[in-house]
C-alpha positions in Angstrom: 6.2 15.0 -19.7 8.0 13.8 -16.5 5.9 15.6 -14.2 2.7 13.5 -15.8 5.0 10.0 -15.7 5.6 11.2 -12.1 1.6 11.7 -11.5 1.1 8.5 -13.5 3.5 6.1 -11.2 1.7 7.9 -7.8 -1.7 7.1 -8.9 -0.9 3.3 -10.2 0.7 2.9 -6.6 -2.5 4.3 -5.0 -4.7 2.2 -7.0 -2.1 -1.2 -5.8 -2.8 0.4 -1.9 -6.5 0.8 -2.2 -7.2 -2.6 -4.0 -4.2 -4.9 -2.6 -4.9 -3.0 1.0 -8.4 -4.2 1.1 -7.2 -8.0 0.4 -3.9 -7.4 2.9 -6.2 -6.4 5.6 -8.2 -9.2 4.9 -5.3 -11.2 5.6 -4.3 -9.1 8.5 -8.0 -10.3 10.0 -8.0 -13.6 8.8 -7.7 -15.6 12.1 -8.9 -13.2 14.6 -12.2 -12.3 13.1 -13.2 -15.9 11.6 -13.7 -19.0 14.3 -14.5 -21.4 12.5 -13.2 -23.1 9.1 -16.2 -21.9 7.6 -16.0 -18.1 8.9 -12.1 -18.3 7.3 -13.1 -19.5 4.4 -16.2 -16.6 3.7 -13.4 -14.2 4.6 -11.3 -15.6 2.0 -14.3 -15.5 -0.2 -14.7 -11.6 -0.2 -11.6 -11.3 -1.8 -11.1 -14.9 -3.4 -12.4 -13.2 -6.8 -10.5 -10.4 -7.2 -6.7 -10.5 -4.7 -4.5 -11.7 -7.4 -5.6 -9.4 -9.8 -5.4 -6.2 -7.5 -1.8 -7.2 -7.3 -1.5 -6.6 -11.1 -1.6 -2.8 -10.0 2.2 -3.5 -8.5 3.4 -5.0 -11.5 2.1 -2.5 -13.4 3.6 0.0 -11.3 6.8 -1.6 -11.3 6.9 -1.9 -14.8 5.8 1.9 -15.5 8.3 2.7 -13.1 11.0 0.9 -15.1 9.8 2.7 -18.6 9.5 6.2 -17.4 11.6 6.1 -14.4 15.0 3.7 -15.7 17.4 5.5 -13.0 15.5 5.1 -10.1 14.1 1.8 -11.2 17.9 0.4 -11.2 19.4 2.5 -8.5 16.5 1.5 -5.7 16.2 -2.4 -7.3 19.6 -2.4 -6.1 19.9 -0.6 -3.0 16.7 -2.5 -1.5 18.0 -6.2 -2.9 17.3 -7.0 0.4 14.4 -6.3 1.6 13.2 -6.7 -1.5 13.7 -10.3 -1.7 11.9 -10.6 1.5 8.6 -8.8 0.0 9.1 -11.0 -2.8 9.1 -14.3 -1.0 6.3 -12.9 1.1 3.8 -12.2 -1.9 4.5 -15.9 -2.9 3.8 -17.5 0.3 0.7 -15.2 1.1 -0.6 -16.8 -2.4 0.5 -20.0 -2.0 -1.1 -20.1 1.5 -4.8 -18.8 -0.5 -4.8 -21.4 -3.1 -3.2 -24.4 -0.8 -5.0 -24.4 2.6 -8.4 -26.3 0.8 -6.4 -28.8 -1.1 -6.2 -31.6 1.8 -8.4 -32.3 5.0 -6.3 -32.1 7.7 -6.1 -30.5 11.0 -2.7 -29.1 10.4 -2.9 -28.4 6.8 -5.4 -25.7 6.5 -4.3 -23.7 10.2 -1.1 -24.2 8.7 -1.3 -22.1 5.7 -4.1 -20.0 7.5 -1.3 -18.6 9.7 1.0 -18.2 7.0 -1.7 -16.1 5.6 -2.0 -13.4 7.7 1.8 -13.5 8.8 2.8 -12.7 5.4 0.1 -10.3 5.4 0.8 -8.5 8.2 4.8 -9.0 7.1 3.9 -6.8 3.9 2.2 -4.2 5.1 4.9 -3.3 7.6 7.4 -3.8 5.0 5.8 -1.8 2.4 5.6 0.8 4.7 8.8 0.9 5.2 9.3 1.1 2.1 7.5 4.3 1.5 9.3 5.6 4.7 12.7 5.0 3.1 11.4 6.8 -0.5 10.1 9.8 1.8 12.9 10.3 4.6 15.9 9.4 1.4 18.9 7.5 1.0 22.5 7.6 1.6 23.6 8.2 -1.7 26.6 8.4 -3.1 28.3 10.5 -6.1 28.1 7.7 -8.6 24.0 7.7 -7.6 24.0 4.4 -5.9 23.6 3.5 -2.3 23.4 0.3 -0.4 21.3 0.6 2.8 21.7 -2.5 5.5 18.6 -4.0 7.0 19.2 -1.8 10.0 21.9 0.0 11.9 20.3 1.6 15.3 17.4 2.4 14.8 18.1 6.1 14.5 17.5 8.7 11.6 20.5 10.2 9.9 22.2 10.4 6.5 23.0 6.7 6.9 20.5 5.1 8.5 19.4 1.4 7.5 16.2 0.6 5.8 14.6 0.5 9.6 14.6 3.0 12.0 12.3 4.9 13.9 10.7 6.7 11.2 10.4 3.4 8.6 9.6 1.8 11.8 6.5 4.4 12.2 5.5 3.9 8.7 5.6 0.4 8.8 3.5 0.7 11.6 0.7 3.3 10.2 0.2 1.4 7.1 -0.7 -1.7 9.0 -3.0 0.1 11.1 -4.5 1.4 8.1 -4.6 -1.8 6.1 -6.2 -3.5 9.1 -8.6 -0.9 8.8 -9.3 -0.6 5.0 -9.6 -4.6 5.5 -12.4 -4.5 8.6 -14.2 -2.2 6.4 -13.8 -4.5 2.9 -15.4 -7.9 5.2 -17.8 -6.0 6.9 -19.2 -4.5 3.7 -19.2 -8.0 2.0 -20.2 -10.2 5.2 -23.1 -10.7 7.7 -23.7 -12.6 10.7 -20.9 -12.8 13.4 -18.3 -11.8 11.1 -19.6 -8.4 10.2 -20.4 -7.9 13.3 -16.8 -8.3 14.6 -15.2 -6.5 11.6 -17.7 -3.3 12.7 -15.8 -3.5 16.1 -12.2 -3.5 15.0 -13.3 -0.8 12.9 -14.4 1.2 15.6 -11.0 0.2 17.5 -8.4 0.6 15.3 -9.5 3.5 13.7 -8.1 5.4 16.9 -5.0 3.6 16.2 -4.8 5.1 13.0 -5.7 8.7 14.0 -3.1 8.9 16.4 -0.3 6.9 14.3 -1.3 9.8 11.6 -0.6 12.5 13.4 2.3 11.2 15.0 3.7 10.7 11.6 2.5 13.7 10.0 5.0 15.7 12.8 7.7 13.3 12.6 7.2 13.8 8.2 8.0 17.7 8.6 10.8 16.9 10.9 12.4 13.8 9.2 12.2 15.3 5.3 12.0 19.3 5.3 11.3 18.7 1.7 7.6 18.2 2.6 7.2 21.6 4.0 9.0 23.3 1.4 6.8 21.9 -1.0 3.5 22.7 0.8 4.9 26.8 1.6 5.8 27.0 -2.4 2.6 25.7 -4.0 -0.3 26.1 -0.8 -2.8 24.4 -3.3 -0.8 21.3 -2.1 -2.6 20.9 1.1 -6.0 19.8 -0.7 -3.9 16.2 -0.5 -3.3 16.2 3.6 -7.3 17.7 3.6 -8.4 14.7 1.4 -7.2 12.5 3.6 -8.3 13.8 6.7 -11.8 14.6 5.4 -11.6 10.6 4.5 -10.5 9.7 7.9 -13.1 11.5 9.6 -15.9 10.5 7.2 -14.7 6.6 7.8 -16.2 6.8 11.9 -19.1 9.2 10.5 -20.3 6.3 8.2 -19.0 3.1 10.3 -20.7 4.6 13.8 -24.0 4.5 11.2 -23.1 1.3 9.9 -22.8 2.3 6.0 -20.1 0.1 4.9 -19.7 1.3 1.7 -19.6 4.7 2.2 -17.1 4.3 4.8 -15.1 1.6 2.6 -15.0 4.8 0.1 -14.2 7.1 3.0 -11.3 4.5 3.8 -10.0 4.6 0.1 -10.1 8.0 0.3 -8.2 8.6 3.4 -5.2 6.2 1.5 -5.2 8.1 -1.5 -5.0 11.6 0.1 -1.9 10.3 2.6 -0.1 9.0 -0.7 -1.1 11.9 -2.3 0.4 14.2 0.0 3.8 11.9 -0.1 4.0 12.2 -3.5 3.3 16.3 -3.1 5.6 16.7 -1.0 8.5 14.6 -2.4 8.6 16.4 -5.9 10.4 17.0 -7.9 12.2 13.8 -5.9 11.5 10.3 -6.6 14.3 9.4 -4.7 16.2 11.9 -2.0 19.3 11.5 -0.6 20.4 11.9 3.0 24.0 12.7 2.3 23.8 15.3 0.1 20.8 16.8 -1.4 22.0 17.6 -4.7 22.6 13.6 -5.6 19.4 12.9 -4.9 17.4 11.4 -7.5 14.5 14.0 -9.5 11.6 13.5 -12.3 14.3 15.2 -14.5 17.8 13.3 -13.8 15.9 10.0 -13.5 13.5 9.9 -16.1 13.7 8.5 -19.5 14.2 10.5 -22.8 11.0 12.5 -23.7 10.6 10.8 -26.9 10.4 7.3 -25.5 8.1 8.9 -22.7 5.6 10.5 -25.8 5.8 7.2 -27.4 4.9 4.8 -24.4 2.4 7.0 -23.3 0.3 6.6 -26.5 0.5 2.4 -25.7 0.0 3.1 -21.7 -3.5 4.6 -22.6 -5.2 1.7 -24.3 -3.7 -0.7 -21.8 -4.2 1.0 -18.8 -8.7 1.3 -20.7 -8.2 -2.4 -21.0 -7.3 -3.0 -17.4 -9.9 -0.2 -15.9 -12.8 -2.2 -18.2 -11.6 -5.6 -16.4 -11.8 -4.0 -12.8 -15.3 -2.3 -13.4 -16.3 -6.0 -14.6 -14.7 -7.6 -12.0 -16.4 -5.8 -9.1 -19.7 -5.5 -10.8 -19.5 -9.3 -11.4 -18.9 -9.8 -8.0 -20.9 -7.5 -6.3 -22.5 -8.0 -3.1 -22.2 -10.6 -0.1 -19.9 -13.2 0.2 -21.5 -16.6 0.8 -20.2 -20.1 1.0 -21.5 -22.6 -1.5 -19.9 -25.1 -4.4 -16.2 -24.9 -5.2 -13.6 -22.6 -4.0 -11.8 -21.8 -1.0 
């Protein structure tokens, strides 16, 4: 039962990446593929339907996390207060910056919250990379199973390295090549014109960023967290994950140099879900490793919640999560096709 709670969490979180990314890459773009107010606001318009609720994935997540997962929930709430205020603050700017920039005509008001935007944007990607990085390379963790982790120390890995170095650094990094990416393919599948047209060539440019950033990472992974390469030598059938994602990677330039957006928006989404895949493959049975001493690291088994409270909330985590899948599918059906400007809205 805490294996599938464990498989549950990974797959809300890639759902949050997938839809969230397309919306944070969005933002990443914002001011360097729209010139004019109007191209800014038709890129706000191809995900002015549907950002705030793909962010209902991480609350979701969070929350699941916090049923199934109470030890870890409270040990890494804690240990990241930091930087976790900092991701908090910028979720509400970057929403505050969607729904304000229209409400006054002004020439400072609207660039204003347009560079707020994508700062915050770009701000969360690299910070929820990080984040990731510090879940995969561990924490210093104590005997009492609590740690505290500074901002940053210098920069190098070890058992007591800050929440950035090098290897954070590097996953900050390769998720915001990859949510630049994910976004250039969202507004080029839901835009024409000049636009699309520039969101086809920062596909074709960044997605060498991402290759190279994967591979770098990938090495550094096996170095970083031997864990990884444990798991992949004990259960082979493991690498399907790391060949999901490359098969998506590669499919992304086969369907972009041929200018099917969809298939290579798909191709995108399934390049993210193979990568955190393979995290979550590797890690296990760790959600949360430590770097001092591998026996206090946090497992599906010391962390999780009893098994009767796990039967029981997975009975009322079905409906809700058939609920939420019917308002997506709506959603995105509803809102299906181009984005075009016209009547109220941003």
């Amino acid at each position: 039962m805490e294996t599938l709670w464990f498989c549950i969490v990974a797959a809300m979180l890639a759902a949050y990446v997938v839809f969230d990314g397309f919306d944070l890459g969005a933002g990443i773009l914002h001011l360097a593929l729209a010139r004019t107010d109007a191209e800014r606001r038709l890129v706000l318009r191809t995900i002015g339907p549907v950002w705030d609720g793909n962010e209902v994935w991480l609350l979701a997540a969070g929350g699941t996390l916090y049923f199934a997962f109470p030890a870890l929930y409270a040990t890494a709430f804690s240990g990241f207060y930091l930087p976790l205020m900092v991701v908090l603050w910028l979720l509400i700017l970057r929403g505050i910056a969607v729904e304000f920039r229209g409400h006054l005509e002004s020439p400072v008001w609207s660039p204003f919250w347009d560079v707020t935007f994508s700062l915050s944007s770009v701000l969360l990607s690299v910070f929820f990379g990080a984040a990731l990085g510090n879940v995969v390379r561990g924490v210093p963790m104590d005997p009492q199973g609590r740690f505290f982790a500074p901002l940053w120390i210098d920069f190098r890995p070890g058992a007591h390295a800050g929440v950035l170095d090098t290897y954070t650094v590097l996953v900050g990094l390769t998720a915001l090549a990859t949510l630049t990416l994910h976004g250039a393919l969202w507004i080029a599948l839901k835009t024409a014109g000049g636009v699309q047209l520039r969101a086809r060539r920062t596909v074709d440019f960044v997605w060498w960023a991402v290759a190279a950033l994967t591979v770098v990472l990938t090495l550094f992974t096996m170095k970083v967290q031997p864990q990884v390469a444990a798991s992949l030598a004990s259960r082979p059938w493991g690498y399907v994950f790391p060949m999901l994602a490359l098969a998506g990677l590669v499919a992304v330039l086969w369907f972009a140099s041929r200018e099917q957006d969809a298939a290579a928006f798909v191709a995108s989404s399934g390049y993210i879900v193979g990568m955190l895949a393979s995290a979550a493959f590797g890690l296990y049975p760790y959600v949360l490793p430590s770097t001092t001493d591998p026996s206090l690291g946090l497992t599906v088994h010391n962390a999780a919640a009893p098994r009767a409270g796990l039967v029981i909330g997975l009975a009322w985590w079905i409906p809700g999560m058939l609920l939420v899948v019917g308002y997506f599918l709506f959603t995105y059906r509803r809102f299906a096709g181009k984005a075009e400007l016209g009547g109220d809205g941003y």
